[in-house]
C-alpha positions, 0 to 999 in steps of 0.5 A, a space after each residue: 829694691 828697698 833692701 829685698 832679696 830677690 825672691 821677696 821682689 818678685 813675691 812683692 811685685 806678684 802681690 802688686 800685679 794681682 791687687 792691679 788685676 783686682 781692682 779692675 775686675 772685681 767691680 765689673 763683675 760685682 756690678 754685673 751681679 747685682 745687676 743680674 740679681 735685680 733683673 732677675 727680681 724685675 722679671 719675678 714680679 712683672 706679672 703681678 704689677 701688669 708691666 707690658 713688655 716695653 715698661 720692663 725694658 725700661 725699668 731694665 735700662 734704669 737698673 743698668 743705668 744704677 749699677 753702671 752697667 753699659 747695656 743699651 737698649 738693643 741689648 735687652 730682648 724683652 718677650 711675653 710668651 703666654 703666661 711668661 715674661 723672657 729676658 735675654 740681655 748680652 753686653 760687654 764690658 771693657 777692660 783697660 790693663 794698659 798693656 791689654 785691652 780686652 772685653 768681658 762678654 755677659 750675657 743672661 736669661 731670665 723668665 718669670 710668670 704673669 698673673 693674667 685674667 
C-alpha cells in the first residue's frame, strides 16, 4: 500500500482508527464540558438574580440547546431545598462508529446558595 512496509500500514491504519475515534468523541465531551461549566455558573448566581426553580430550568435548556447537548427538559431536576438550589441533569449521547453503535451516559450534580430575604 503506497510502497509501505507492512509494519508501516499498520502503524498508518492504527494512526487513522484513533483520528476516527478522535473525531467522534472528542466534540461529545467538549460540548459536555462546557455545558457542565455553564450549568454550574447558572446554579452559582441563580440566588443572587431571585431565579425560581422553573426559570433556571429554562435557562438550563437554553444552554443545552447552545452547546448542542440532547438534554430535554425531564432530564433536568431543578430543587429549592432552603437556602440552596439543586440540579441533577442525566442524558445520554449517541455515538455512531458505523460498525458500533453505543451511548455516552453523563450525568451531573450541582448546588448553589440562594440570597433570601
Amino acid at each position: 500500500m503506497l510502497g509501505l512496509l507492512p509494519r508501516g500500514t499498520a502503524y498508518l491504519l492504527v494512526v487513522a482508527v484513533l483520528v476516527f475515534l478522535g473525531v467522534q468523541y472528542v466534540p461529545i465531551y467538549f460540548h459536555a464540558f462546557q455545558f457542565n461549566d455553564s450549568v454550574r455558573q447558572e446554579v452559582k448566581f441563580a440566588g443572587s438574580a431571585r431565579k425560581t426553580v422553573e426559570s433556571v430550568r429554562e435557562a438550563l435548556l437554553s444552554r443545552a440547546r447552545e452547546f448542542k447537548v440532547p438534554v430535554t427538559e425531564e432530564d433536568i431536576k431543578v430543587s429549592r431545598d432552603g437556602p440552596f438550589f439543586i440540579v441533577n441533569i442525566n442524558y445520554s449521547v449517541p455515538v455512531n462508529l458505523r460498525v458500533y453503535q453505543h451511548e455516552i451516559q453523563f450525568s451531573s450534580s450541582f448546588s448553589g446558595a440562594t440570597f433570601q430575604e
